[in-house]
Short mmCIF file of the C-alpha atoms (twelve columns), coordinates in Angstrom:
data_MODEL
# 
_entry.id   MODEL 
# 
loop_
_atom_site.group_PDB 
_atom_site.id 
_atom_site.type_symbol 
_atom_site.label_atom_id 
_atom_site.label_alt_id 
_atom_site.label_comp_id 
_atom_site.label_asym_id 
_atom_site.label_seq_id 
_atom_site.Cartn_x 
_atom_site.Cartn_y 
_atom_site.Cartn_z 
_atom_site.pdbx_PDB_model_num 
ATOM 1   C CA . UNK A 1   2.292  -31.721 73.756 1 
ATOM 2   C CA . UNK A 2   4.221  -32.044 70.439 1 
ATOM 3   C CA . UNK A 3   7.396  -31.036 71.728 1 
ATOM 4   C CA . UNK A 4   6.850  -33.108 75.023 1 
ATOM 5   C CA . UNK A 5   6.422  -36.436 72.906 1 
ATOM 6   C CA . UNK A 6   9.114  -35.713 70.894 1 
ATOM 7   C CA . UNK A 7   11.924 -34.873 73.744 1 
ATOM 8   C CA . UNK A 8   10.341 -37.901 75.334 1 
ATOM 9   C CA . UNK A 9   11.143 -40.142 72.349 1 
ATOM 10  C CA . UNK A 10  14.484 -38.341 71.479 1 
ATOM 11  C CA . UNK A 11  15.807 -38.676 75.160 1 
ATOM 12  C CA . UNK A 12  16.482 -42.644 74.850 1 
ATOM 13  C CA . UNK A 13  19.887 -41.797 74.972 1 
ATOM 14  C CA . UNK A 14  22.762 -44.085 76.193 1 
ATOM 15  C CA . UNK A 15  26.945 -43.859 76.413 1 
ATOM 16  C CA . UNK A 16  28.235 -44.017 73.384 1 
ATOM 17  C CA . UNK A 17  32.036 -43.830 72.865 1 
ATOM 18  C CA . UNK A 18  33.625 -42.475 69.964 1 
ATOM 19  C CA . UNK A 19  34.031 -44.743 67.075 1 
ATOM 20  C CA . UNK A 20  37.286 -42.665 65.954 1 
ATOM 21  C CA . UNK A 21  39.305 -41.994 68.978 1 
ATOM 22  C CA . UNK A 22  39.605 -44.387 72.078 1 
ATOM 23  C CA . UNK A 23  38.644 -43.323 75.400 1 
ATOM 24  C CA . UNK A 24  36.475 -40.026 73.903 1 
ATOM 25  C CA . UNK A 25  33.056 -39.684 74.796 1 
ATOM 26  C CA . UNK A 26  31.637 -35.982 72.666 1 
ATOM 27  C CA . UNK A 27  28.034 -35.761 71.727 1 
ATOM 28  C CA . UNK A 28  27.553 -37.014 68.719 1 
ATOM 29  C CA . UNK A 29  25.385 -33.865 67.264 1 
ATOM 30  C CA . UNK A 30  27.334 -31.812 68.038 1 
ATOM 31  C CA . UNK A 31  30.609 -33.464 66.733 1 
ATOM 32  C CA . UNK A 32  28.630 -35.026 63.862 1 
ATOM 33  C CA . UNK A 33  31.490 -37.512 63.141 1 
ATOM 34  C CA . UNK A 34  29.356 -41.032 62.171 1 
ATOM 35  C CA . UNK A 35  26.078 -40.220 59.953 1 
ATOM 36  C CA . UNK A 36  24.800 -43.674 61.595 1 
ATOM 37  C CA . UNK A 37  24.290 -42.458 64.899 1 
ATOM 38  C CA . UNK A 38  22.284 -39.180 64.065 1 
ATOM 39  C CA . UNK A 39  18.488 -38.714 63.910 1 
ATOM 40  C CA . UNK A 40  16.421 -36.953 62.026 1 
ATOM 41  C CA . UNK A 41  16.712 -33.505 63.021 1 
ATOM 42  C CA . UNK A 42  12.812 -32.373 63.670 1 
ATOM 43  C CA . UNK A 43  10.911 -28.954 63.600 1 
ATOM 44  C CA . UNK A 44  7.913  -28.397 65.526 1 
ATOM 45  C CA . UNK A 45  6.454  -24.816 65.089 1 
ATOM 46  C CA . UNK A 46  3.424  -23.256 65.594 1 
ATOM 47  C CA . UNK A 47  4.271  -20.406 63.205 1 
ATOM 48  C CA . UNK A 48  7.360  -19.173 61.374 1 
ATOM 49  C CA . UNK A 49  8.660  -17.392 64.204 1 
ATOM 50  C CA . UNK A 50  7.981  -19.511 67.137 1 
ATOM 51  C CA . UNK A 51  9.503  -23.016 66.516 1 
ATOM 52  C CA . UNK A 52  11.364 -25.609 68.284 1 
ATOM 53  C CA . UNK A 53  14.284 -27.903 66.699 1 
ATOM 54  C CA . UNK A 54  15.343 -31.666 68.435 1 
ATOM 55  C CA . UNK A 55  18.455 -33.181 67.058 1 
ATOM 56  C CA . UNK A 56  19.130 -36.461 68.474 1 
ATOM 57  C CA . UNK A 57  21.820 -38.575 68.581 1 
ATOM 58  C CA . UNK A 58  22.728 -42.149 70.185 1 
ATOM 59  C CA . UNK A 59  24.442 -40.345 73.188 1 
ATOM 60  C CA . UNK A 60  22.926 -36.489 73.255 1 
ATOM 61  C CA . UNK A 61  19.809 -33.854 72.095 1 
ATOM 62  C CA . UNK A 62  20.352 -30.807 71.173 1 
ATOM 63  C CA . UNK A 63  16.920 -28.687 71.661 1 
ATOM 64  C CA . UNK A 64  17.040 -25.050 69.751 1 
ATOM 65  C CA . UNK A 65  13.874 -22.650 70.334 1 
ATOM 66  C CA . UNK A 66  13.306 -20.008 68.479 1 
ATOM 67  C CA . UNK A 67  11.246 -17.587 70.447 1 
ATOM 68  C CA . UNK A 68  8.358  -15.364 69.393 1 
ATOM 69  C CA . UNK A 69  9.407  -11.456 68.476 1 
ATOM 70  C CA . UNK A 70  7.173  -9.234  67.278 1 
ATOM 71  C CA . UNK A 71  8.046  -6.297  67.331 1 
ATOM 72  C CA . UNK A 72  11.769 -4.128  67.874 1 
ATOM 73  C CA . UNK A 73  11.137 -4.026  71.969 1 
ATOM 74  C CA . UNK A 74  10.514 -7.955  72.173 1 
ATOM 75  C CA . UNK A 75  13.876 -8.863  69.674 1 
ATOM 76  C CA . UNK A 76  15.730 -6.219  72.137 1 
ATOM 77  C CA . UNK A 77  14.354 -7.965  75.243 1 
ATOM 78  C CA . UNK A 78  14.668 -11.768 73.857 1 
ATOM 79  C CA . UNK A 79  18.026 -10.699 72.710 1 
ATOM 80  C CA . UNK A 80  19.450 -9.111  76.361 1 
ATOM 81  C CA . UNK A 81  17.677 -11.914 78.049 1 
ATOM 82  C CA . UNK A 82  19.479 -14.855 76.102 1 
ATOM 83  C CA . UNK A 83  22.884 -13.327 76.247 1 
ATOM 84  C CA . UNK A 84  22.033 -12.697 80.584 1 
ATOM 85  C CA . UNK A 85  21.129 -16.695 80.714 1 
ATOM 86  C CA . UNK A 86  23.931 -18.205 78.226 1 
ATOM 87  C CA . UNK A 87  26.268 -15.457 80.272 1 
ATOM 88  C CA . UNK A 88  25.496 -18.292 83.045 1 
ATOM 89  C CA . UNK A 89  25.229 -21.434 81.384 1 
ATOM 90  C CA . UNK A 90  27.746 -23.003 83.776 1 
ATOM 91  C CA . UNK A 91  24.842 -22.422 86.400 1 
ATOM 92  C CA . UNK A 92  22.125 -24.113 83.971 1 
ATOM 93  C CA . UNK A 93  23.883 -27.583 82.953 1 
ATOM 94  C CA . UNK A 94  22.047 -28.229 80.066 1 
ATOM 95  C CA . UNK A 95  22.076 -24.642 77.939 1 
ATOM 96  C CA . UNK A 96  24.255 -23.607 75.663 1 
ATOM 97  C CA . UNK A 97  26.540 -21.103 75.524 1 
ATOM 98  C CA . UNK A 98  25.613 -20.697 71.834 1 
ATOM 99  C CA . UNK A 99  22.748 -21.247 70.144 1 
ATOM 100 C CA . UNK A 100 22.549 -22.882 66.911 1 
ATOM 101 C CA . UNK A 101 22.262 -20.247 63.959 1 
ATOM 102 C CA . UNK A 102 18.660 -19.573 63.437 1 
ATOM 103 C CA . UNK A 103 17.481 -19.510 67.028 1 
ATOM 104 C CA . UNK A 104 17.478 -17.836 70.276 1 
ATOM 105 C CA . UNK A 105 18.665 -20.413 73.034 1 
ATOM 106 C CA . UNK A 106 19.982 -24.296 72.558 1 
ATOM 107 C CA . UNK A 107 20.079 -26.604 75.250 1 
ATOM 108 C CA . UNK A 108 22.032 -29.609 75.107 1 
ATOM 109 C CA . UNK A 109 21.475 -32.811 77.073 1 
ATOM 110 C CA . UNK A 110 23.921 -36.031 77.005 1 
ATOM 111 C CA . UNK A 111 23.614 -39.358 78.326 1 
ATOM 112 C CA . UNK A 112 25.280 -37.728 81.680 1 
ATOM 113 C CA . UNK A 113 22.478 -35.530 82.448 1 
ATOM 114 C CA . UNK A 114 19.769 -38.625 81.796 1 
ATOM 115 C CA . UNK A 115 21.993 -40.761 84.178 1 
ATOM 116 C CA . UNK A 116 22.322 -37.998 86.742 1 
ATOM 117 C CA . UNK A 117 18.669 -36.357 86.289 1 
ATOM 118 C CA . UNK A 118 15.278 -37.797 85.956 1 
ATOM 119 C CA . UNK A 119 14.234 -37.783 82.576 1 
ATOM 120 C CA . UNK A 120 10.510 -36.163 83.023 1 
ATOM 121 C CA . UNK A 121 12.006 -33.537 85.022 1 
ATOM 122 C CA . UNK A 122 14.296 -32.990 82.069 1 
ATOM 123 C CA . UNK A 123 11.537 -32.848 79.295 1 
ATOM 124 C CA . UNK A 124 9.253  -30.774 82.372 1 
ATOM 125 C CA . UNK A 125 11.866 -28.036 82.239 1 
ATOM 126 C CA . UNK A 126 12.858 -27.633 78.968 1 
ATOM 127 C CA . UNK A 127 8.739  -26.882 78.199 1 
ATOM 128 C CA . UNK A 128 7.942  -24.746 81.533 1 
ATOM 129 C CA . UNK A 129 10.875 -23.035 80.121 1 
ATOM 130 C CA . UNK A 130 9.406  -22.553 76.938 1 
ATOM 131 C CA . UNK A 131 6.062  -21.109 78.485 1 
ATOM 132 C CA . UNK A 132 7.587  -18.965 80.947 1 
ATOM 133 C CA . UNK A 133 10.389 -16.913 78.279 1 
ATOM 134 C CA . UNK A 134 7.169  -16.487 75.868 1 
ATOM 135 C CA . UNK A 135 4.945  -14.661 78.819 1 
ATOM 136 C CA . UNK A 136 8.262  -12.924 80.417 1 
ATOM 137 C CA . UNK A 137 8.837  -11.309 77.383 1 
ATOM 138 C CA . UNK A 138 5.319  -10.650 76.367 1 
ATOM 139 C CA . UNK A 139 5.167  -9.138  80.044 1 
ATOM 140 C CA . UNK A 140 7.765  -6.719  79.459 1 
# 
């Protein structure tokens, strides 16, 4: 429920062009060019190894999850798994191709994918998504 509120909040996002060059539209956290327009980047995490990290911006979120690995078979699984799903990111708009450094997957979500998607859906598959990686891997 913690990370549901928060990607709630965090996705009030809107078009934002850039302040620097005309006609350029780039996330803002990922391009990081006007300290303004950031938010404070927040950590939810249940324990050192299983955490979540929203950055939000005026025009984009970028979600980073850390997923749980204990043991030498679940960092071997987590790790094939990520590189099979970023191997496709085309195919899921909103991940990554790289995660930030620190965590397993990254999603990121702009002001295009609010417009064009419904927002709950959004913040509804970013946590099923959560839940099901965490008992796939504890499955295998």
């Amino acid at each position: 429920t913690a990370v549901k509120n928060t990607l709630d909040a965090a996705l009030c996002i809107q078009n934002f062009p850039s302040q620097a060059v005309e006609r350029h539209n780039k996330p803002e956290v990922e391009v990081k060019t006007s300290k303004e327009l950031l938010l404070h980047p927040v950590v939810i995490s249940r324990n050192e190894k299983e955490r979540v990290l929203i950055e939000g911006s005026i025009n984009s979120v970028r979600i980073s999850i850390a997923i749980k690995q204990s043991d030498e078979i679940e960092k071997l699984l987590c790790g094939k798994f990520t590189r099979f799903m970023m191997m496709r990111a085309d195919d899921f708009v909103i991940l990554r191709r790289k995660p930030v450094p620190g965590y397993d997957i990254s999603f990121l979500i702009t002001n295009f994918h609010t417009e064009q998607m419904f927002k709950p859906k959004l913040v509804d598959f970013i946590i099923t998504f959560m839940d099901e990686i965490d008992k796939e891997i504890s499955e295998m």
